[in-house]
CHARMM internal coordinates of N, CA and C (Angstrom, degrees):
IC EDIT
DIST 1 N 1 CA 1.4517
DIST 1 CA 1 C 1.5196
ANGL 1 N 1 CA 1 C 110.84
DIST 1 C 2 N 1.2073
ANGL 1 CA 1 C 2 N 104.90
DIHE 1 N 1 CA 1 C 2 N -47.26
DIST 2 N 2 CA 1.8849
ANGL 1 C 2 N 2 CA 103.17
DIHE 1 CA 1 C 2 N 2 CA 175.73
DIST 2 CA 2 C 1.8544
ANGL 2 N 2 CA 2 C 108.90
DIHE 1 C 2 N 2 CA 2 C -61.42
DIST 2 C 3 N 1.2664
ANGL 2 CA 2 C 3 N 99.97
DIHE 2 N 2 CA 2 C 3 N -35.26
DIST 3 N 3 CA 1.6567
ANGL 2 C 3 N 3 CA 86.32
DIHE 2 CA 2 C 3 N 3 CA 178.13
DIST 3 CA 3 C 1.6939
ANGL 3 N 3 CA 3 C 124.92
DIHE 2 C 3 N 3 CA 3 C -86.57
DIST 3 C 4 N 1.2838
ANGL 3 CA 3 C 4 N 103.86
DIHE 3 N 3 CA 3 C 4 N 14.62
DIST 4 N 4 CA 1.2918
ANGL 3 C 4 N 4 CA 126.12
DIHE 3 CA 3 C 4 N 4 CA 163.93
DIST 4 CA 4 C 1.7547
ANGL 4 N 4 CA 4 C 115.93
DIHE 3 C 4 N 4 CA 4 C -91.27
DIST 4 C 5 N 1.4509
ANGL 4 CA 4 C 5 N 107.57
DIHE 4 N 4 CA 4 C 5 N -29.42
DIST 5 N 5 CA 1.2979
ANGL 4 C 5 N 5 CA 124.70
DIHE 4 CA 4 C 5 N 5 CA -171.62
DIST 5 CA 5 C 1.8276
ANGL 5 N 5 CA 5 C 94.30
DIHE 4 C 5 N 5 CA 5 C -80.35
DIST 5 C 6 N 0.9426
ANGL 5 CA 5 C 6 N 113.08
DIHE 5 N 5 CA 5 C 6 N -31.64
DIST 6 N 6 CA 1.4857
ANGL 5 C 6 N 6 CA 111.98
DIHE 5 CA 5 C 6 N 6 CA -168.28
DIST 6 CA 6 C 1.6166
ANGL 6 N 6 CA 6 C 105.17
DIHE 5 C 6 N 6 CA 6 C -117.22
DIST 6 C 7 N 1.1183
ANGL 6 CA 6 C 7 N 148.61
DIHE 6 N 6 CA 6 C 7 N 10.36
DIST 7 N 7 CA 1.1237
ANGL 6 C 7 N 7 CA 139.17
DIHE 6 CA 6 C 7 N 7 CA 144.86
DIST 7 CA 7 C 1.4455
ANGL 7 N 7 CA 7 C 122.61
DIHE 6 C 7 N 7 CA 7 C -90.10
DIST 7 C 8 N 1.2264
ANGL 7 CA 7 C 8 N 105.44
DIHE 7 N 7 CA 7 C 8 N -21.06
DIST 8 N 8 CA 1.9728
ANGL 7 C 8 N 8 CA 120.12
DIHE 7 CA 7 C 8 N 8 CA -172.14
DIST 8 CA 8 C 1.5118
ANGL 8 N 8 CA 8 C 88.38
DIHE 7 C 8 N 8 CA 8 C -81.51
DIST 8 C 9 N 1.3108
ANGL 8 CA 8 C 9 N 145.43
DIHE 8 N 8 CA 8 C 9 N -37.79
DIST 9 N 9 CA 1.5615
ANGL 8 C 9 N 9 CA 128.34
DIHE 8 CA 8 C 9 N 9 CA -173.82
DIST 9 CA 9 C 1.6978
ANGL 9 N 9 CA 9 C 88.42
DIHE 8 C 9 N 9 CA 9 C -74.15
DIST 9 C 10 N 1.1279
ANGL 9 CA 9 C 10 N 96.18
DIHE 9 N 9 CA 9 C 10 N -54.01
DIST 10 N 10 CA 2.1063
ANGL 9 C 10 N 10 CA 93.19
DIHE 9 CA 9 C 10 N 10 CA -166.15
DIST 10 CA 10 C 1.5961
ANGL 10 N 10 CA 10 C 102.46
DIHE 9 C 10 N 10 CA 10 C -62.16
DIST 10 C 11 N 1.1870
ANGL 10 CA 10 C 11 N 146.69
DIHE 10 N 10 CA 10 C 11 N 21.38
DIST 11 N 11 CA 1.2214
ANGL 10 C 11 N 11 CA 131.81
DIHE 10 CA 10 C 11 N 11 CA -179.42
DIST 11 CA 11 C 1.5207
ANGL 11 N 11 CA 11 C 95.74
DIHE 10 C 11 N 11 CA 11 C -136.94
DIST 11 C 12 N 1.0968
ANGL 11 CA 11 C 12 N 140.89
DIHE 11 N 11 CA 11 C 12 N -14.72
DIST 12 N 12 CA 1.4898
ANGL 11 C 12 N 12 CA 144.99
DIHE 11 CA 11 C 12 N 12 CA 134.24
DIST 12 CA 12 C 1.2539
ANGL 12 N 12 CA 12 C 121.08
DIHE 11 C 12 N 12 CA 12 C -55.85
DIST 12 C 13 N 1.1200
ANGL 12 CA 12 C 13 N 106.97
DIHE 12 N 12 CA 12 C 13 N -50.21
DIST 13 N 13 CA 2.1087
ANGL 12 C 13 N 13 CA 92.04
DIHE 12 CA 12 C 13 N 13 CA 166.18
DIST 13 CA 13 C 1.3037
ANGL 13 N 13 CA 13 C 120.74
DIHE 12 C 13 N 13 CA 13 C -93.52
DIST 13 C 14 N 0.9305
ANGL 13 CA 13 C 14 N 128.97
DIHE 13 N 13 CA 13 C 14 N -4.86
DIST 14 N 14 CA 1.6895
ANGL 13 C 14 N 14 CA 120.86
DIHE 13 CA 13 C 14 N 14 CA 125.76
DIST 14 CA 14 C 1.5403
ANGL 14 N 14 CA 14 C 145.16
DIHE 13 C 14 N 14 CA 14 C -37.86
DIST 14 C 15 N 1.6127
ANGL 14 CA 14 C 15 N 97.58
DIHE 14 N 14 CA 14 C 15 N -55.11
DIST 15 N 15 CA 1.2395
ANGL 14 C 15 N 15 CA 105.03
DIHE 14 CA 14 C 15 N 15 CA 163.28
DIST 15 CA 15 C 1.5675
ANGL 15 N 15 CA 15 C 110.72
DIHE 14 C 15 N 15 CA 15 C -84.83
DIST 15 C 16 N 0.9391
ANGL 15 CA 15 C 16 N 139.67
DIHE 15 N 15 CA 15 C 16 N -22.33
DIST 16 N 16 CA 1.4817
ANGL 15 C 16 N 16 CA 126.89
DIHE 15 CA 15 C 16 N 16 CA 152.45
DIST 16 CA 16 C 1.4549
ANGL 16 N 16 CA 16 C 135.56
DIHE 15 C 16 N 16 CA 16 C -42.03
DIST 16 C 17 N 1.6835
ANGL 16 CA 16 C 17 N 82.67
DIHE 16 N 16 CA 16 C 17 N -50.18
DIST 17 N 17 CA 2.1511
ANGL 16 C 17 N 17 CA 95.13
DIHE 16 CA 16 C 17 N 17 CA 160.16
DIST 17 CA 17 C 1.3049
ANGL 17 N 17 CA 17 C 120.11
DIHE 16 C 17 N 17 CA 17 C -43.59
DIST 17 C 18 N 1.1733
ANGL 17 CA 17 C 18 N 91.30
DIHE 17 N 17 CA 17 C 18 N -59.64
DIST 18 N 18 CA 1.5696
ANGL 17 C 18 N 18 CA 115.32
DIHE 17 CA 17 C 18 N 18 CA 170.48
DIST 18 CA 18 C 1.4624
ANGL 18 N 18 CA 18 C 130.60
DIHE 17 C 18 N 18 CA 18 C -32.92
DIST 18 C 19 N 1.2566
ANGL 18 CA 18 C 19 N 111.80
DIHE 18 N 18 CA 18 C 19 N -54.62
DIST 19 N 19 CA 1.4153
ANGL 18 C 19 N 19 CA 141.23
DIHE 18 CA 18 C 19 N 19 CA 176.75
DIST 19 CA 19 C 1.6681
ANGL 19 N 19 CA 19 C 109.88
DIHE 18 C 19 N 19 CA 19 C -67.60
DIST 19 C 20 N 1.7335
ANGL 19 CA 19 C 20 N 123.97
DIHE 19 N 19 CA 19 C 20 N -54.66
DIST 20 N 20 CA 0.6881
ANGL 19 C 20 N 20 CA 148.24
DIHE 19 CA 19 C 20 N 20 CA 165.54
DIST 20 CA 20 C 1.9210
ANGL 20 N 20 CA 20 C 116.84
DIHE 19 C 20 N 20 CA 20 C -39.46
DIST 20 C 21 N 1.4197
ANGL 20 CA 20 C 21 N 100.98
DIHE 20 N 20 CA 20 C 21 N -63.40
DIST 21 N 21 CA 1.4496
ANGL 20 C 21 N 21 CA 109.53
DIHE 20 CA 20 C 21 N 21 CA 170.00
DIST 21 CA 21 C 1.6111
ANGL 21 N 21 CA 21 C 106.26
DIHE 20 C 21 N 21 CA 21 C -61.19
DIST 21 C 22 N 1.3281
ANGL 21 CA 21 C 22 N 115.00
DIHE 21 N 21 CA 21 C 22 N -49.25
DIST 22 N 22 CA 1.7223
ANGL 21 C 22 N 22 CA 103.22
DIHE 21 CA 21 C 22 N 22 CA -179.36
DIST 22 CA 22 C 1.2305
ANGL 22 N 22 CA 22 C 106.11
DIHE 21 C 22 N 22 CA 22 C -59.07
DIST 22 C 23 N 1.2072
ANGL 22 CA 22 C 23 N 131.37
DIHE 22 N 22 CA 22 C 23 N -64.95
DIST 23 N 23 CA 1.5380
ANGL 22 C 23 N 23 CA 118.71
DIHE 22 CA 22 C 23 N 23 CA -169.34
DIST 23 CA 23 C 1.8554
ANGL 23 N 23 CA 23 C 113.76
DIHE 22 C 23 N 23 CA 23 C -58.09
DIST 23 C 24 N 0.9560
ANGL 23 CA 23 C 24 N 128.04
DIHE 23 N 23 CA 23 C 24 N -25.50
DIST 24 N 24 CA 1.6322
ANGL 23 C 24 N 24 CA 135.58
DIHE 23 CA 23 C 24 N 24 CA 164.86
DIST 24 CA 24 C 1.7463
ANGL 24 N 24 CA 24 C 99.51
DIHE 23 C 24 N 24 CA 24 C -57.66
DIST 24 C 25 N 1.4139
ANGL 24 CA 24 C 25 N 126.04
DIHE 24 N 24 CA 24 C 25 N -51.98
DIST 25 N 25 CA 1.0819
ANGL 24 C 25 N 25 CA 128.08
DIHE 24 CA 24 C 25 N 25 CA 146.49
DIST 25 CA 25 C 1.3412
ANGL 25 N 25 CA 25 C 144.45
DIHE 24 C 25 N 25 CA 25 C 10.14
DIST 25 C 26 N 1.6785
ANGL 25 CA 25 C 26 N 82.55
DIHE 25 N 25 CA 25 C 26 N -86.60
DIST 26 N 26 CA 1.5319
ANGL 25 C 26 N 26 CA 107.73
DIHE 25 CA 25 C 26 N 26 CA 167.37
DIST 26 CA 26 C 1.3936
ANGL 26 N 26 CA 26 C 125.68
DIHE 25 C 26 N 26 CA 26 C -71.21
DIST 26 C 27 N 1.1792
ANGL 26 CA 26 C 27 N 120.88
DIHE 26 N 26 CA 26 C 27 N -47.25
DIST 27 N 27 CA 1.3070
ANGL 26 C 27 N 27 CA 157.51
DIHE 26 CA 26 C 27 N 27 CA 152.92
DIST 27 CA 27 C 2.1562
ANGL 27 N 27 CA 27 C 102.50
DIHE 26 C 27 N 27 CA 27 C -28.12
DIST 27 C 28 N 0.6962
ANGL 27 CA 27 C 28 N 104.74
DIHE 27 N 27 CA 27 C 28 N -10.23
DIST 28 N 28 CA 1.6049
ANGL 27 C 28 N 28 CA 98.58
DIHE 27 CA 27 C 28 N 28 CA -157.27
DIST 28 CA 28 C 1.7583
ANGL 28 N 28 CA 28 C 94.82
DIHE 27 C 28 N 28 CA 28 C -131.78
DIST 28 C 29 N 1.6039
ANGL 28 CA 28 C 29 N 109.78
DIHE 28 N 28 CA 28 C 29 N -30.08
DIST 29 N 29 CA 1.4085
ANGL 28 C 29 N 29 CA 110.59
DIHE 28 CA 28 C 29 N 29 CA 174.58
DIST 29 CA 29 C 1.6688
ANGL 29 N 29 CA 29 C 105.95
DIHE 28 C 29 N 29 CA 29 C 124.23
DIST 29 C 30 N 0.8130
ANGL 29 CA 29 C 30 N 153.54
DIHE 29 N 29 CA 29 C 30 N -12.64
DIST 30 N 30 CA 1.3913
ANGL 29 C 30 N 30 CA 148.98
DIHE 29 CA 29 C 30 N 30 CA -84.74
DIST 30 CA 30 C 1.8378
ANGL 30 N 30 CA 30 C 90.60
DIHE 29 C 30 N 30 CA 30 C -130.77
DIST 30 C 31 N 1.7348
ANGL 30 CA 30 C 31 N 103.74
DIHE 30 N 30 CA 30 C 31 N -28.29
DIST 31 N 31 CA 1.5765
ANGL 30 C 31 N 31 CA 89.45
DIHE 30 CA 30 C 31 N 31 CA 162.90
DIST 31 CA 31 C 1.4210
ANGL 31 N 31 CA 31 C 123.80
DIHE 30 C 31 N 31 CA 31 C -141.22
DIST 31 C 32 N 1.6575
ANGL 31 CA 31 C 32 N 87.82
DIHE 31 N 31 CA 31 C 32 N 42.68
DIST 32 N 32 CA 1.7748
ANGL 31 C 32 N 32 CA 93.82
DIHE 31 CA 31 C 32 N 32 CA 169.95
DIST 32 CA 32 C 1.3205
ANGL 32 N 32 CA 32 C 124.06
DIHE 31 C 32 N 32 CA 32 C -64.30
DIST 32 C 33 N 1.4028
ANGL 32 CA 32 C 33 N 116.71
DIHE 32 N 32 CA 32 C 33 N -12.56
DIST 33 N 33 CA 1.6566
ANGL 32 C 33 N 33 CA 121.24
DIHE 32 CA 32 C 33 N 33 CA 175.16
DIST 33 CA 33 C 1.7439
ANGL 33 N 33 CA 33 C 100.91
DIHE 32 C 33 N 33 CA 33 C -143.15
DIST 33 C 34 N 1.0477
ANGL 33 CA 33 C 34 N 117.90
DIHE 33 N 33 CA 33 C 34 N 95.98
DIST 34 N 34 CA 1.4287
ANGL 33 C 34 N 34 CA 113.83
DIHE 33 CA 33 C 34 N 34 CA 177.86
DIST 34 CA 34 C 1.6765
ANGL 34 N 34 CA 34 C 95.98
DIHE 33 C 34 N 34 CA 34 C -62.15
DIST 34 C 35 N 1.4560
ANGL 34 CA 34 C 35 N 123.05
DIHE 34 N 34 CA 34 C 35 N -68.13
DIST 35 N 35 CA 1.1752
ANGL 34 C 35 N 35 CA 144.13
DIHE 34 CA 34 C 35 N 35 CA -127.46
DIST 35 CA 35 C 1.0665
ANGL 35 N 35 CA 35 C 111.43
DIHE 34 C 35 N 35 CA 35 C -114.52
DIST 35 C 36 N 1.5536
ANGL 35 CA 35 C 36 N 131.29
DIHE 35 N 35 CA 35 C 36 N 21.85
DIST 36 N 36 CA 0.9528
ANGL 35 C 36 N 36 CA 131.86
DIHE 35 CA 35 C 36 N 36 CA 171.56
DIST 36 CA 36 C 1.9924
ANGL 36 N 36 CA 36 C 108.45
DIHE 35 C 36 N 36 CA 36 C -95.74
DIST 36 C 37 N 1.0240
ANGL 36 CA 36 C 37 N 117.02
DIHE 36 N 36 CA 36 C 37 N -35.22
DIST 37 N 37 CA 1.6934
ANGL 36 C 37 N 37 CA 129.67
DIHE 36 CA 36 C 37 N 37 CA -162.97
DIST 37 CA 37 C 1.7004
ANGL 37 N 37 CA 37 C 100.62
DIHE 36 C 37 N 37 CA 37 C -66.28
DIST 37 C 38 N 1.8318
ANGL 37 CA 37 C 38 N 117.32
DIHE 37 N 37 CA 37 C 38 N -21.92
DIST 38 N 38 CA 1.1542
ANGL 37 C 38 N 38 CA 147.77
DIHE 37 CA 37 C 38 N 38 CA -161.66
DIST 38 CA 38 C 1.8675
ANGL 38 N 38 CA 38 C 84.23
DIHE 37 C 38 N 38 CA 38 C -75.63
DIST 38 C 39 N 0.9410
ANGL 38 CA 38 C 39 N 103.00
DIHE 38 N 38 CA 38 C 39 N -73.80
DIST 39 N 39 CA 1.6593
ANGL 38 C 39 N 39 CA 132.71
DIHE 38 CA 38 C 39 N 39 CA -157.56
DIST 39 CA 39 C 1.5807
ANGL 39 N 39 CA 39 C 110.33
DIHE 38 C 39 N 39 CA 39 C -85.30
DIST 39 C 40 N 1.0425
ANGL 39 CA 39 C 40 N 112.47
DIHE 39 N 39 CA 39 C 40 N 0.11
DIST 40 N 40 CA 1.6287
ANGL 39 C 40 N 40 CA 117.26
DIHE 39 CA 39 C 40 N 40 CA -174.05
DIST 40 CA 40 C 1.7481
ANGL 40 N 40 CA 40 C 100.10
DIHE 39 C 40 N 40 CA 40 C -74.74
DIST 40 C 41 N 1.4971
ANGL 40 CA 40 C 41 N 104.44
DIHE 40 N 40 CA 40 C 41 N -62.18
DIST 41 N 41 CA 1.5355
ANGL 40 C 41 N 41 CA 108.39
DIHE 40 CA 40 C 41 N 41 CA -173.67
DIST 41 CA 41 C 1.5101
ANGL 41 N 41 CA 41 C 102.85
DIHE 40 C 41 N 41 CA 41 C -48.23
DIST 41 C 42 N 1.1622
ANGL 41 CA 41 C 42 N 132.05
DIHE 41 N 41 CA 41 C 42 N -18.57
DIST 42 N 42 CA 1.5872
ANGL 41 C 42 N 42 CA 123.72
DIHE 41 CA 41 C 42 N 42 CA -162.91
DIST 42 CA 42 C 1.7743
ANGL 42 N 42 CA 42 C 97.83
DIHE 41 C 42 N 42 CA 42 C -101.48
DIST 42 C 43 N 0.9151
ANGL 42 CA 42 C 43 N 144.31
DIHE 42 N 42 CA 42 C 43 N -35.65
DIST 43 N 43 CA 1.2902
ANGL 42 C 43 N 43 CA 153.28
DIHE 42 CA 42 C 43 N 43 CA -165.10
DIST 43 CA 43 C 1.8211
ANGL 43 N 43 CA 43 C 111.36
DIHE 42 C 43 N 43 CA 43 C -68.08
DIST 43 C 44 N 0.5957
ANGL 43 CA 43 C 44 N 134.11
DIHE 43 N 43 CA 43 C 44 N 101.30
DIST 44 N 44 CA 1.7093
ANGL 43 C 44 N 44 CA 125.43
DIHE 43 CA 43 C 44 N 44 CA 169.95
DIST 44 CA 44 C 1.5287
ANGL 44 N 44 CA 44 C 115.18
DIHE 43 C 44 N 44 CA 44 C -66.26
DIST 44 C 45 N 1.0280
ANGL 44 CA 44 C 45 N 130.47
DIHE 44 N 44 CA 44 C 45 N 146.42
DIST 45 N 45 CA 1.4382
ANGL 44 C 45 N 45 CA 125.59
DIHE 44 CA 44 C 45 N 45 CA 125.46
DIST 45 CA 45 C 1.0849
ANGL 45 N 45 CA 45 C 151.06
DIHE 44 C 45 N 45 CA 45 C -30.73
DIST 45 C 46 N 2.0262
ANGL 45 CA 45 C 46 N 107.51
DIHE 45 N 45 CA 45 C 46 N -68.36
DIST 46 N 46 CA 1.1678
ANGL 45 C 46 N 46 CA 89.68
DIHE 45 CA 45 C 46 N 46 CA 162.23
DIST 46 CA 46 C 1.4121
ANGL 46 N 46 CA 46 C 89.57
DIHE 45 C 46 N 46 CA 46 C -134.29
DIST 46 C 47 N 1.6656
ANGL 46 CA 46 C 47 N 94.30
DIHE 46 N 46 CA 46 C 47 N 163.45
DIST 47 N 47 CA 1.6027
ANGL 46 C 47 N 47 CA 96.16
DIHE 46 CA 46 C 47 N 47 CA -153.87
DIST 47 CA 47 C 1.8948
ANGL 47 N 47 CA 47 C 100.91
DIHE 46 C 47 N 47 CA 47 C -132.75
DIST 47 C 48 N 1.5135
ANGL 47 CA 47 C 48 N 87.42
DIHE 47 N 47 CA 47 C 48 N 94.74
DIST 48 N 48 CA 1.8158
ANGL 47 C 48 N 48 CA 107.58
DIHE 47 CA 47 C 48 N 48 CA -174.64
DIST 48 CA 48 C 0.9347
ANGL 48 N 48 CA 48 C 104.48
DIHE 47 C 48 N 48 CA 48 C -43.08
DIST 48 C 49 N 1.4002
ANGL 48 CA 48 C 49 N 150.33
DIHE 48 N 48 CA 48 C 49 N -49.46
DIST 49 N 49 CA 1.3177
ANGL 48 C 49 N 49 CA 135.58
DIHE 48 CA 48 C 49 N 49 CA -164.95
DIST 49 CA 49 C 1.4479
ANGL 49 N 49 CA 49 C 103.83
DIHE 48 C 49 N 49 CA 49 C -53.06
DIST 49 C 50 N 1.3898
ANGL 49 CA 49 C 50 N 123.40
DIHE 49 N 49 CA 49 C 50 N -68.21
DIST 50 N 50 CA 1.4537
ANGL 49 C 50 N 50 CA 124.80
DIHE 49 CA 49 C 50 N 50 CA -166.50
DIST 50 CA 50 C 1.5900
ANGL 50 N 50 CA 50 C 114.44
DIHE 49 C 50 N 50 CA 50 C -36.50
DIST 50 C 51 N 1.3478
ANGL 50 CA 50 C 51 N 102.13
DIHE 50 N 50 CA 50 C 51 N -54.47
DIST 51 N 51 CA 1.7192
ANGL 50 C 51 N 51 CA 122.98
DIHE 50 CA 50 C 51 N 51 CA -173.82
DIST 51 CA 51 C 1.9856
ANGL 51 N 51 CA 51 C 93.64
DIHE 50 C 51 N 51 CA 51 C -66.91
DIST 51 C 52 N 1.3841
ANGL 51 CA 51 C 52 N 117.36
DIHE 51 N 51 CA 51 C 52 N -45.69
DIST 52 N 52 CA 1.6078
ANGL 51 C 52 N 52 CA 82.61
DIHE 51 CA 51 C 52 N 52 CA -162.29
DIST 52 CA 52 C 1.5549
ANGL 52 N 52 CA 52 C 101.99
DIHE 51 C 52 N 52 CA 52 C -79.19
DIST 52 C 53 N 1.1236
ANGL 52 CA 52 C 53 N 113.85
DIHE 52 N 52 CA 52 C 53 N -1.72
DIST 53 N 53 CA 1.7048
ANGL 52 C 53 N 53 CA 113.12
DIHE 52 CA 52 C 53 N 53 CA 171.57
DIST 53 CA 53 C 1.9032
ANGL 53 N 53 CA 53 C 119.32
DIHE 52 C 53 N 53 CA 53 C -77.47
DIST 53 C 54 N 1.0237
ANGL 53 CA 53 C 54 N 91.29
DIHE 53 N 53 CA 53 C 54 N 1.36
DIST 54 N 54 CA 1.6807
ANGL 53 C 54 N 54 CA 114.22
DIHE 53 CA 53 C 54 N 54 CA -158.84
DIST 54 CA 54 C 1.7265
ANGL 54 N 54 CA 54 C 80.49
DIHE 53 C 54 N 54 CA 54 C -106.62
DIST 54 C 55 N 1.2392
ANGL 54 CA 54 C 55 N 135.84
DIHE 54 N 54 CA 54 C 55 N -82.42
DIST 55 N 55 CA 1.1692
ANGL 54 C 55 N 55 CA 163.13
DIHE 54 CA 54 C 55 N 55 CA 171.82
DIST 55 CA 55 C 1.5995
ANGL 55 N 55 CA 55 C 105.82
DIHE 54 C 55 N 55 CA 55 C -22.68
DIST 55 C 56 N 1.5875
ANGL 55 CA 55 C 56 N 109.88
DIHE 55 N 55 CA 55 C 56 N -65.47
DIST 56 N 56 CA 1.5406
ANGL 55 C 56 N 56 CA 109.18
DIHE 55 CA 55 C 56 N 56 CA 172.28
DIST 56 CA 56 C 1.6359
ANGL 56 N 56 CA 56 C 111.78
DIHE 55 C 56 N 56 CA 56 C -64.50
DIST 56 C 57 N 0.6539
ANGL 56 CA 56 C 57 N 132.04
DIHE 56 N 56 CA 56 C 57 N -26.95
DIST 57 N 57 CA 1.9251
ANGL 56 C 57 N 57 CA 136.30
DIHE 56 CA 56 C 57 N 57 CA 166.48
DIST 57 CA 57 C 1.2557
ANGL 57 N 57 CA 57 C 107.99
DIHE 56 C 57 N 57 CA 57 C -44.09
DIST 57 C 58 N 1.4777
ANGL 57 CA 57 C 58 N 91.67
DIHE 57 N 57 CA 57 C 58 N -64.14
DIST 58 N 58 CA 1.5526
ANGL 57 C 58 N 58 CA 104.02
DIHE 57 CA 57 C 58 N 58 CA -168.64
DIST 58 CA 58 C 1.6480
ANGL 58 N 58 CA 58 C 129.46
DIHE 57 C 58 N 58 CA 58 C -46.11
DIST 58 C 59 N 1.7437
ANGL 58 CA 58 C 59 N 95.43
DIHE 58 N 58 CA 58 C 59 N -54.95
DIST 59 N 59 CA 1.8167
ANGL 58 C 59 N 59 CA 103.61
DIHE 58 CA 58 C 59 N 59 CA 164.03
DIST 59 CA 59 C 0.8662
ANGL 59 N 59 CA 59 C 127.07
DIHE 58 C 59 N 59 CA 59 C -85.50
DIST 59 C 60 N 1.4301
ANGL 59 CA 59 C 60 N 115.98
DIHE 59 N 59 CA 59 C 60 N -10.16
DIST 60 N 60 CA 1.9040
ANGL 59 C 60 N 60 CA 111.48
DIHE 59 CA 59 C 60 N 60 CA 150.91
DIST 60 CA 60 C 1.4062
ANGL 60 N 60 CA 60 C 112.54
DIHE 59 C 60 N 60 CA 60 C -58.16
DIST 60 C 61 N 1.5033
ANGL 60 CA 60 C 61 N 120.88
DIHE 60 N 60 CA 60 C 61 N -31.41
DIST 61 N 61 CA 1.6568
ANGL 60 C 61 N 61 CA 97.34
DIHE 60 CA 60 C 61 N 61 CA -166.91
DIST 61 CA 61 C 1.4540
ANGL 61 N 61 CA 61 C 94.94
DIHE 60 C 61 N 61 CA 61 C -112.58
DIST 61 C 62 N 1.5186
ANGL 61 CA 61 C 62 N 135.36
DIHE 61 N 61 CA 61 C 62 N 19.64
DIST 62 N 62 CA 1.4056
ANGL 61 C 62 N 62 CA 140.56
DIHE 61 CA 61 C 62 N 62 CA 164.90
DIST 62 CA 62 C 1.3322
ANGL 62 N 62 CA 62 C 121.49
DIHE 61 C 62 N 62 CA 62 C -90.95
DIST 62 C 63 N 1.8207
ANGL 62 CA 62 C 63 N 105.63
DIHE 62 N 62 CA 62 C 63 N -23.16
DIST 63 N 63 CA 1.5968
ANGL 62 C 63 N 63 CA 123.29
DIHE 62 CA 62 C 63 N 63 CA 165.08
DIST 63 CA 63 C 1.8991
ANGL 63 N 63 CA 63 C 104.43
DIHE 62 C 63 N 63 CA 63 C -62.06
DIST 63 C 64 N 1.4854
ANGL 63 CA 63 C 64 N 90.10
DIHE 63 N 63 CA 63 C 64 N 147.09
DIST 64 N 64 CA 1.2605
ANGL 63 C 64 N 64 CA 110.08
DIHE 63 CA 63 C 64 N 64 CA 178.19
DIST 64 CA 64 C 1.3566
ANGL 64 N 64 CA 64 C 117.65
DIHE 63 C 64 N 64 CA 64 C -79.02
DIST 64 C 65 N 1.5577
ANGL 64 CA 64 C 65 N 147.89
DIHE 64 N 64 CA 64 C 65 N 119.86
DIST 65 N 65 CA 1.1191
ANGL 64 C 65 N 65 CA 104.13
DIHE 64 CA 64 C 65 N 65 CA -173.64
DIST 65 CA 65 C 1.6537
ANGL 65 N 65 CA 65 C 125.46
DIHE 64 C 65 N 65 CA 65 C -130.01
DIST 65 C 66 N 1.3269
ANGL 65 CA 65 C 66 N 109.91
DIHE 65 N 65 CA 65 C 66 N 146.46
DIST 66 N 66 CA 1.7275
ANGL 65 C 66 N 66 CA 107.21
DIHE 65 CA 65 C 66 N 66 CA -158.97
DIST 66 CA 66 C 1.4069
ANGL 66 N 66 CA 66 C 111.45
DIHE 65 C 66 N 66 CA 66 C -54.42
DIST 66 C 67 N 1.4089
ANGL 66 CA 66 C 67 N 98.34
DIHE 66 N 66 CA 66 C 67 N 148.68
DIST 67 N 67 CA 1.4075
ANGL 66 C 67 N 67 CA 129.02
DIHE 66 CA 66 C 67 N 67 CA 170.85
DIST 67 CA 67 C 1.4084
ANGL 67 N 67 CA 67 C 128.60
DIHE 66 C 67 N 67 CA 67 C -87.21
END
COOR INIT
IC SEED 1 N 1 CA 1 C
IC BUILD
């Protein structure tokens, strides 16, 4: 019973630490985007395919065409 008396305070301020650091955590930003840092390397900017398909349209219907 006494070593119940003295581990139950020490396992509350532990988990308080605990609690404490997560919300500092949150608080700071730390998991407003888990899953983006994952997926970044895969993502382009700009993404040539779209544009040279955009591009071939364009001087197909800027060509003149025979009669």
């Amino acid at each position: 019973m006494s070593g119940l008396m003295i581990m139950l305070p020490i396992a509350l301020i532990i988990a308080a630490g605990f609690l404490v650091f997560f919300l500092w955590s949150v608080k700071n930003g730390d998991f407003e985007d888990p899953e983006m840092p994952a997926h970044r390397m895969i993502l382009d900017d700009n993404d040539d395919a779209d544009t040279s398909i955009v591009q071939k349209t364009e001087q197909k219907s800027a060509k003149p065409e025979k009669p």
